[in-house]
N, C-alpha and C positions, 0 to 999 in steps of 0.2 A: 577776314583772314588776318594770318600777325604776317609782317617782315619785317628783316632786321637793317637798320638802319646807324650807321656812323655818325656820333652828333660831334663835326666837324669845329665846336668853338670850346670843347674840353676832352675828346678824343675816349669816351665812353660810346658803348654801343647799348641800344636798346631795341625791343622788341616793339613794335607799335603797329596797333588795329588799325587796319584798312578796306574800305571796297572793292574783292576782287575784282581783278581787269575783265573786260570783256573780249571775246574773242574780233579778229580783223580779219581783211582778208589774206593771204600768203601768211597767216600766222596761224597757232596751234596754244590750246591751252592746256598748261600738264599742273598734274595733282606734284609735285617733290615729295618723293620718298627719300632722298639721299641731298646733301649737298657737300662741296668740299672744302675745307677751310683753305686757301693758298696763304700760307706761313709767310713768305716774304713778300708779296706784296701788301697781304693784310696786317701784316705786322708792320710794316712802314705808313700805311694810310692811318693807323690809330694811334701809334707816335706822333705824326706830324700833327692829329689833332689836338695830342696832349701837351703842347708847347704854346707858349705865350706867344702873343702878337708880335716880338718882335725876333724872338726863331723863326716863326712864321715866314716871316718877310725875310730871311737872311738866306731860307732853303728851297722860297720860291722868289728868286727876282725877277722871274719873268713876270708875274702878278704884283709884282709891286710899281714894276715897268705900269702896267694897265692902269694901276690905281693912281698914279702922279700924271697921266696922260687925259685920264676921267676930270681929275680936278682941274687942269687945264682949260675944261671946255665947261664942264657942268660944275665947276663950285666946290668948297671945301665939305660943305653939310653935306650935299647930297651922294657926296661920294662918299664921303664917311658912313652916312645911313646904307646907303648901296651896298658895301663893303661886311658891315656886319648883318644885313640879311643873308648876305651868302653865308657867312660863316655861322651863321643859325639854322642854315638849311642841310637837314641831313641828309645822309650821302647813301645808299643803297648797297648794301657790301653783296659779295659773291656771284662769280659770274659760271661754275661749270657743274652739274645735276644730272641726277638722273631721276624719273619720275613717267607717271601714266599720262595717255592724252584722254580730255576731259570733254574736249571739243575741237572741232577743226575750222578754220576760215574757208572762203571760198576760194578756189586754186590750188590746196594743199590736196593732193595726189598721192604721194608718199606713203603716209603714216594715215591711218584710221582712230577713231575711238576704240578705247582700249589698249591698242601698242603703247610698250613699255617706251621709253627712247633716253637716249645722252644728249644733253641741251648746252649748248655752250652761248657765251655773251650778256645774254638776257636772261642768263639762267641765276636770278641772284636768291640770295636766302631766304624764300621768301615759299607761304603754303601753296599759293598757285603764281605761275609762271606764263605769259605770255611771249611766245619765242617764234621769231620766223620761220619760215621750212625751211631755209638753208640753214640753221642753227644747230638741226636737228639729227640724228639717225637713230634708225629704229635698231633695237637691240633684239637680236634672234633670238627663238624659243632655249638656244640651244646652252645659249650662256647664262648657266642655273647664278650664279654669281654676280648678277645685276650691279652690287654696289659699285663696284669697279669700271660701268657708265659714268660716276658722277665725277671721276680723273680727264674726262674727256677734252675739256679744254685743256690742260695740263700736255695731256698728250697730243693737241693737235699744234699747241706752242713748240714742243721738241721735234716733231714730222715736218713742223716751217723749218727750224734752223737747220734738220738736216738737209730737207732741199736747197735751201739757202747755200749752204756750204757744199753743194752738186758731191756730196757724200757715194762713196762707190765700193760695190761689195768686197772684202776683204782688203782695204783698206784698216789702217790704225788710227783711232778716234779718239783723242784727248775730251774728256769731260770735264771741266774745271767747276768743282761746285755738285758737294751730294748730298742735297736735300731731295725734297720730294719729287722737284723736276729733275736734277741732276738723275737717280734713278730711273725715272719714267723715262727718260735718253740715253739711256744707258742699255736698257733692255731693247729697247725698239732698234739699237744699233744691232744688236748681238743677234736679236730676230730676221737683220739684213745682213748675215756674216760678217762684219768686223771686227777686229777686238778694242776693245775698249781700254783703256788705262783711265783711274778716276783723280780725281786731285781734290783734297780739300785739306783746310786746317788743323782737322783732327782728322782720324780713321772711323769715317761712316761707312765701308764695304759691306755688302751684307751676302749671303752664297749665293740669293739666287739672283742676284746681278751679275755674277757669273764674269768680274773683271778679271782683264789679264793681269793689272795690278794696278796696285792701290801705291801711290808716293804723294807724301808729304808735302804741300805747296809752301811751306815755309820751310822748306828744306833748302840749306843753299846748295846742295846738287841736286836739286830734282833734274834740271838740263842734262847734267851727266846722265843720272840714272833714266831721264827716259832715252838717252840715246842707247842706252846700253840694251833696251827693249826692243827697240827697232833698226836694227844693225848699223846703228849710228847715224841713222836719218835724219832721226825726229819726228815727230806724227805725222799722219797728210793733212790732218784737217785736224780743229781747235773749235770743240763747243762750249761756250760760256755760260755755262746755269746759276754761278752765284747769286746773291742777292749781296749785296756787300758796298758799303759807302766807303770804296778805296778804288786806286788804279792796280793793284797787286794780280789780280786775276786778266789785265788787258798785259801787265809786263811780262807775266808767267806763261801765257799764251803765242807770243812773240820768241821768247828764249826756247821755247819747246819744238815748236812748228818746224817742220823742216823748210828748203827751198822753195820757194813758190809755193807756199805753202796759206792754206784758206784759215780765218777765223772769223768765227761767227757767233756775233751778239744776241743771247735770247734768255738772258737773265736783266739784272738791274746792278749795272756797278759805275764807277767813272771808267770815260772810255778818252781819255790822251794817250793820243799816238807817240808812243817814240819814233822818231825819224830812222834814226842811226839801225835798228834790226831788221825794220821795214823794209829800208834801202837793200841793204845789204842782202835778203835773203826774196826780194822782190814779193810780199807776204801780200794779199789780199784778206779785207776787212769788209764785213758785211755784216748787216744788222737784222733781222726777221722779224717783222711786222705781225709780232702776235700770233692768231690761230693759222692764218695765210691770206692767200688772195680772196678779196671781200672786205676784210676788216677796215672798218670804217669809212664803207661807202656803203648810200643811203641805198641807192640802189637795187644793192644783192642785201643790206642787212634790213629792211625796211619794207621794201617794195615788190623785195623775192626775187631779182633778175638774174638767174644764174647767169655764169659765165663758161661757154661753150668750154665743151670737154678737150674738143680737137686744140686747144687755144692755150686753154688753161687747166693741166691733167689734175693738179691737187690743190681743191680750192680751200674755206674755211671750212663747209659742209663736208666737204670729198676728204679731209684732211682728221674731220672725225670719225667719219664711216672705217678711214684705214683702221684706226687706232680702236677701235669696237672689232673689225675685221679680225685684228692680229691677235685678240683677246676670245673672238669665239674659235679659231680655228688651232689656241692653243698655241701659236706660236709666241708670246709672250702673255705674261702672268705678273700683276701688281697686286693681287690681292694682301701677300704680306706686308706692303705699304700704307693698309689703312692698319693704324697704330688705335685708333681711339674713334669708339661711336657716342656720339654725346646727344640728349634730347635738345629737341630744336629748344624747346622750352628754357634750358641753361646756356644757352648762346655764351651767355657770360663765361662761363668756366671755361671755354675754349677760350677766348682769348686772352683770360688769364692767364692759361699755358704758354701761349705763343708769344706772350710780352714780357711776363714780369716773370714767370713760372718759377715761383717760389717751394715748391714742392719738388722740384728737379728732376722732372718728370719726364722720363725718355719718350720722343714722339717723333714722327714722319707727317703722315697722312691721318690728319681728323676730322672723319666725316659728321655733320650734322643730321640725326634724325629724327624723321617727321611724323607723326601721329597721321593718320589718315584718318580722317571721318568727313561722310560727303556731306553730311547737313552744315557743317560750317561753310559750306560755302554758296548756300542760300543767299540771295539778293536780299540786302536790308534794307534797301528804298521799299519792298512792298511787306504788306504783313504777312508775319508765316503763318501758314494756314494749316487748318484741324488737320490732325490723321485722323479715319474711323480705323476703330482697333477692333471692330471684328469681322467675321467670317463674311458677311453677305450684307451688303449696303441696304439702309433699309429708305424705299423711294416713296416721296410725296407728291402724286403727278396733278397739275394744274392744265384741265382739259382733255376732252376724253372727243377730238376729231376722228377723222377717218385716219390722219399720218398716224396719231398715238394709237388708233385701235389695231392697225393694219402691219404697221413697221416698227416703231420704239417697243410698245407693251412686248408681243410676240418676241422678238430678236434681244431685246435684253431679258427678258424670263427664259430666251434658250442658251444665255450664258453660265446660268445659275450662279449664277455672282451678286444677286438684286432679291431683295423681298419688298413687295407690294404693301406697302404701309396703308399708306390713304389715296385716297380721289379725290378734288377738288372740280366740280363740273354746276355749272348755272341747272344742272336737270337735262333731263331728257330721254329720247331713245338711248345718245352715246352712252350714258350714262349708266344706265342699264346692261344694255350689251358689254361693256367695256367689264362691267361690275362680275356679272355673268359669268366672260370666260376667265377673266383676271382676279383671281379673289382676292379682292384689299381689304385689310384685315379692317378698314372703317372706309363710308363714300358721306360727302357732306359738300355743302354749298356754298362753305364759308373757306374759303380757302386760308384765311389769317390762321385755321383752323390747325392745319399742315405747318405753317410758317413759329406758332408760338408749340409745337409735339416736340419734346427735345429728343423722342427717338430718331427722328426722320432726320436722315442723317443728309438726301439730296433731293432737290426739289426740281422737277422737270418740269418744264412751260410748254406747254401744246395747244396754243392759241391763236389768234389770228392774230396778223402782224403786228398792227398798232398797240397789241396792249402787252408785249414780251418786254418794251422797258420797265414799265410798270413794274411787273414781275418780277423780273431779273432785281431791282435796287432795293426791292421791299425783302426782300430774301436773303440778298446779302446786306443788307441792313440788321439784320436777325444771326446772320454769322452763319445761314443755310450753305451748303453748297450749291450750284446752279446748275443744270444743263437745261439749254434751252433754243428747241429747234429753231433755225434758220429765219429770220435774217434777227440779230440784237435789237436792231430798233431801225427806224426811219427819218432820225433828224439828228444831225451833229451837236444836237443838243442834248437828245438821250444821250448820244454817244458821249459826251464829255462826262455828262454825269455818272454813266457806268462805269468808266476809268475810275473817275475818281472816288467811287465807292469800294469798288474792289481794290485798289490799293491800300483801302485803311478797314478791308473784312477778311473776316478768319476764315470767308469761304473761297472756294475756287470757284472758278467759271469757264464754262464748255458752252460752245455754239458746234450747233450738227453740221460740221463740216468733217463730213464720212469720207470722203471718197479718197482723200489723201492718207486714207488709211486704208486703202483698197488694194489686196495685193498684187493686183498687176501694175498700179501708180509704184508700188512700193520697187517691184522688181526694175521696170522703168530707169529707177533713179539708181541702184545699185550698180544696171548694165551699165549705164549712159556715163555716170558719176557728174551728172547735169547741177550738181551742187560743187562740183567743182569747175565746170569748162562750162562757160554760157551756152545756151543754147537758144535755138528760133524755136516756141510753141506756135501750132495753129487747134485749138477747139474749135470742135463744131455741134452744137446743139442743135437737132431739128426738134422743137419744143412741141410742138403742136396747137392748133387752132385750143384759142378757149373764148368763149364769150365775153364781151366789154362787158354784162352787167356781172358779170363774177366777180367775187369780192375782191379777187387776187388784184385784179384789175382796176379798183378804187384806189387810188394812190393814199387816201387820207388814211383804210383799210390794209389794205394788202402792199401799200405802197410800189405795186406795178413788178414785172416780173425779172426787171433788172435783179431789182435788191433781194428781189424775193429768190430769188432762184438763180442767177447766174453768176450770184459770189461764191455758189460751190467750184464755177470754173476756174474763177480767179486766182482760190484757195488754189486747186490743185497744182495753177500753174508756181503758185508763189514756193510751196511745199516742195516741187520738185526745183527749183533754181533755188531758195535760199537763202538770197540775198535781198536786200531792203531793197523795198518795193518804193519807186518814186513817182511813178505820175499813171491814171487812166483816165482816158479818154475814150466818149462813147457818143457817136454818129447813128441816129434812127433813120431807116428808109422809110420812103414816104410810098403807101400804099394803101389807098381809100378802103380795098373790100377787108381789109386787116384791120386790127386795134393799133395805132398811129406807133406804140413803145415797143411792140410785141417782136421789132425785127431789127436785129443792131449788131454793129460791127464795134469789139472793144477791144483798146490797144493798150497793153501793160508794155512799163519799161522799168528795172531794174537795173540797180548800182552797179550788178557787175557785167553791164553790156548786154543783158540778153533783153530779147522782146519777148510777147504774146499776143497771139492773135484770137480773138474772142466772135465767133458768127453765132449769133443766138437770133432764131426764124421761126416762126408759127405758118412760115409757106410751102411745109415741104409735106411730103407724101408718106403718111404711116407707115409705107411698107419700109421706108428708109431707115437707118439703124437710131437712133434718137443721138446717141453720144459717140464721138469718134474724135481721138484724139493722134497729132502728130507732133514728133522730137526729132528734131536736125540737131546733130550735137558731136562734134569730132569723127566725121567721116563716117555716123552711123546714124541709123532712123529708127525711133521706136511710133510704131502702128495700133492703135490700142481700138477694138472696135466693139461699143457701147458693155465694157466691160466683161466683156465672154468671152474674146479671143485676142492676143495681143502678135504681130509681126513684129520679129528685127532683123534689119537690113544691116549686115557690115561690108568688110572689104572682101569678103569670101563667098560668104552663103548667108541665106535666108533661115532663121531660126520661129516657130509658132509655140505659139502657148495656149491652150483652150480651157475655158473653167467653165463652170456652170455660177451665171450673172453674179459678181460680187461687188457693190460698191465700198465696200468698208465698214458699214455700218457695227455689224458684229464686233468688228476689230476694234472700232473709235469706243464701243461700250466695256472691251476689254481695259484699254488705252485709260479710259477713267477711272477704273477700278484701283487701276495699279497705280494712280498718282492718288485718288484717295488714301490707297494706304500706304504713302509715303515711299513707294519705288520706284515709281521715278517722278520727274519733272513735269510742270502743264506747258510745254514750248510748241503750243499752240495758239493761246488767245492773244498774244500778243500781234500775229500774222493778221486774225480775226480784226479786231481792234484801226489797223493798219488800212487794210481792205474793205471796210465798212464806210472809213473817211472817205478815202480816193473814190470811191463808187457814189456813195452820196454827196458829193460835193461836185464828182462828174453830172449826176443828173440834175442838180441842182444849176447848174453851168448852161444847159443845157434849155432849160426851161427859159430860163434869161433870155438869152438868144432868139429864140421863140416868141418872146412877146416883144 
């Protein structure tokens, strides 16, 4: 993705490619459709970087303070080198957007994927944005006019200083300063009945700021003439929006003001007190801390902790919400303020306007916009991989068992999404039968056979467990796509080498892990919103008796029924919480008439606080349901019972769901079609991948211990 970026040691901006952020948790990541230029602070941040080192230092001494204190301890070189790394380091411009969410962290409740939203703070010029959920509000269906989101820190700086200055309806409201902010506080006042009078150096009034009037701040009666507006008062209160390297708007604010009269800082100017007006009319001066309360505590901006409503009624969140509020219900309107839409792509020519604007070009508000296209913002650490660009995948299956005869063939031939390429089978009955009802347009021995056919666009593994790594690297070595049932492989050593192939193959990779595609798991997660509020899992698998000499049961084979089969539980639970999965751990009961691994209790812990409980037993009674799964999760329970009927328990009533037995299966072959052909993403194997480690490095743990 590009962001734009201030290069702080000659005060040019440039565009430069980066690795989109990844999402956190209490944060949200949005596509920017819109951004806003702010004219006076960014017009002062690329002046001061177009000034020599020793402007520099005459406009910041507070930093030159820092740099004479560094040499003191650490040296003349090292501060010197210190010194101009920073000043080499660019600086990230723009802080207020509006754009789509792309992805949600865990905790974020708010906003969904898809919702439009206004992002203030960490909203900077940039294609994708990662922003806290206090940063954020969702912009209603109903405000067809969207751009007028990406004002929203603008407007939540004017909604501080008016709280700031305890502003009260039908009050008179001095503006001092009409630029883009001075307006956006102008209108929000008028929206709260006051009248407004505006002051600037020239006449920027525009109708639909709707001022009582407009006077001249280099007027030497502006004091008269605003008394003569306000029956000789003087205003109640004094908002300061300029942006201006003088004291003229702090003395103009003073001579205006009436008695006891409030002014309040939330522009950028010199702020010396004169004694003598202060005194005299007993005036209060106050400054506003940005968008409001939150601003720059890590906190609420960082770590998401709102701050109670009853405490604090208008925070930095609460302080955008209003200002989106007051724009859908109509009661004010900025739209006439965006002057200028410029592509993200010419950044430049915006700030060309706002600095040097040689062209003399009238402007307000100029918004930056963005191209949208989701494939830019594919991950470039892995390789991008094939689309198939036609109508029905055509599949190369490698083993023709009883799961491929029974489940995969049948249930992907009844998506009609899939054509039957070739067979790959050592001979046999399956092979036959498999041949029979599945017609593959070819059946052969050699499976390299399927691997070097450059129609066969996905190669499925339906083999016994030891030899799916095999499979799996020779495939994507070939630049096949992969689906390949359950479990990847049996040794952290396949597993490493699977990573590391599918990182540098044009094919994708799917492990049958169905059932979190299952749509009662799927509803599950929708009620609960168990991806955002941790939750307690308990699975419970009554697996049923199978005999030690079964192959499932050879570890070197089937590698035992952990791996083999109870990382579908894992998945599921990993798929509904979310969050990165960090430790499992796995205790076998000790029971002579049983196979010693066949009964086990396994315990997931993920990063964002929640657990899982895992009972997988070969000692229970058929008639028993095989799968039954329980969610404890904010005051409500989902009951899911071996995928045919799900309860939920809230604070009221008991709600049922009954289907006829679904694990997902169908869904997950859907699910792969549609990232083959490029519609969505595989944000799957990566879980896969995850949960393979932990499991066999658990059993592996395990074994130790034992001998």
């Amino acid at each position: 993705m590009k962001q734009l970026f201030l290069m702080v040691n000659d005060g040019t901006v440039n565009l430069i490619d980066s690795p989109h952020p990844t999402v956190k948790d209490n944060h949200v990541l949005v596509e920017t459709h819109y951004s806003i230029i702010s004219a006076g602070t960014e017009r002062g941040l690329t002046s001061f970087g177009g000034k020599n080192l020793i402007q520099k230092a005459l406009e910041r001494p507070d930093q030159v303070k820092k740099v004479t204190e560094k040499m003191s301890t650490d040296g003349i070189l090292t501060t010197v080198d210190a010194a101009f790394t920073r000043l080499n380091e660019p600086m990230p411009m723009g802080y207020s957007a509006v754009g789509k969410v792309i992805e949600c962290g865990r905790g974020v409740t708010e906003v969904e994927v898809g919702d439009m939203v206004a992002m203030a703070g960490q909203a900077y010029h940039s294609e994708i944005n990662r922003v806290n959920k206090n940063l954020v509000a969702k912009i209603p269906n109903k405000l067809t006019d969207y751009r007028q989101g990406a004002l929203c820190a603008l407007g939540g700086i004017a909604l501080q200083g008016i709280h700031q200055a305890d502003v009260v309806p039908g009050e008179t409201i001095a503006v001092v300063g009409l630029g883009l902010l001075g307006h956006i506080t102008s209108r929000i006042l008028n929206a709260y009945g006051c009248d407004v009078i505006g002051y600037d150096v020239v006449d920027k009034s525009l109708p639909a700021t709707n001022l009582k009037t407009f006077i001249n701040s280099n007027d030497e009666n502006a004091e008269d003439i605003t008394r003569s507006h306000t029956k000789g008062r003087g205003v109640d209160k004094v908002i300061i929006t300029a942006a201006a390297n003088t004291n003229a708007p702090m003395d103009l604010a003073a001579a205006i003001a009436r008695d006891r009269g409030t002014i309040c800082m939330i522009g950028v100017t010199q702020m010396n007190i004169d004694r003598r007006p202060y005194f005299e009319k007993e005036l209060t001066f106050k400054i506003a801390r940005s968008y409001g309360p939150g601003r720059y505590n890590t906190n609420y901006e960082e770590k998401g902790i709102d701050y109670p409503i009853g405490h604090v009624r208008f925070t930095q969140g609460r302080n955008i919400e209003e200002f989106i509020r007051l724009i859908a219900e109509k009661r004010a309107d900025f739209a006439d303020l965006i002057t200028h839409e410029i592509a993200f792509e010419k950044a430049d020519e915006a700030y060309e306007m706002i600095t040097t604007n040689k062209n003399n070009e009238h402007y307000i508000g100029i918004l930056l916009k963005y191209t949208r296209n989701e494939s830019k913002w594919e991950d470039t650490i892995i390789s991008a991989k094939k689309i198939v660009d036609k109508n029905k995948i055509s599949v190369g299956v490698i083993g023709a068992g009883n799961f491929a005869k029974n489940s995969i063939l049948p249930i992907m031939k009844g998506t009609g999404l899939y054509h039957y390429k070739a067979l790959a089978t050592t001979g046999g009955i399956g092979a036959a039968q498999a041949k029979q009802v599945f017609p593959f347009d070819y059946v052969t021995n050699d499976y390299t056979k399927l691997l070097a056919d450059d129609e066969v666009d996905l190669i499925v593994v339906s083999t016994q467990h030891n030899s799916h790594a095999k499979f799996i690297i020779e495939a994507l070595e070939t630049g096949k796509h992969v689906y390949c049932e359950k479990p990847l492989c049996l040794t952290t050593k396949e597993l490493d080498k699977i990573e590391a192939v599918y990182k540098n193959s044009k094919g994708e990779l799917f492990c049958g892990m169905n059932r979190r595609h299952a749509p009662l798991v799927q509803q599950i997660k929708k009620n609960l919103s168990t991806d955002k509020v941790p939750a307690v899992y308990n699975y419970i698998c009554n697996a049923g008796y199978i005999p030690e000499n079964h192959w499932t049961q050879d570890e070197k084979v089937g590698g035992g029924r952990i791996i083999g089969e109870a990382c579908h539980f894992v998945d599921v639970i990993q798929y509904l919480d979310g969050s990165e999965l960090q430790s499992i751990n796995v205790n076998f009961a000790q029971n002579e008439a049983y196979p010693k691994k066949d009964n086990a209790i396994i315990i997931l812990q993920f990063k964002s606080g929640a657990v899982g409980n895992i009972l997988y037993t070969s000692m229970g009674s058929k008639k028993y349901p095989k799968e039954q799964l329980r969610v404890f999760s904010n005051g409500a329970v989902a009951e899911l019972d071996n995928y045919i009927k799900l309860n939920q328990y809230g604070s009221i009533k008991k709600t049922k769901v009954k289907l006829r037995q679904d694990k997902g299966i169908k869904d997950e072959y859907e699910f792969i079609y549609k990232v083959l052909k490029g519609e969505v993403k595989n944000n799957v194997i990566e879980d896969t991948f995850a949960s393979h480690r932990f499991l066999i490095n658990a059993l592996k743990s395990m074994d130790c211990r034992e001998r």
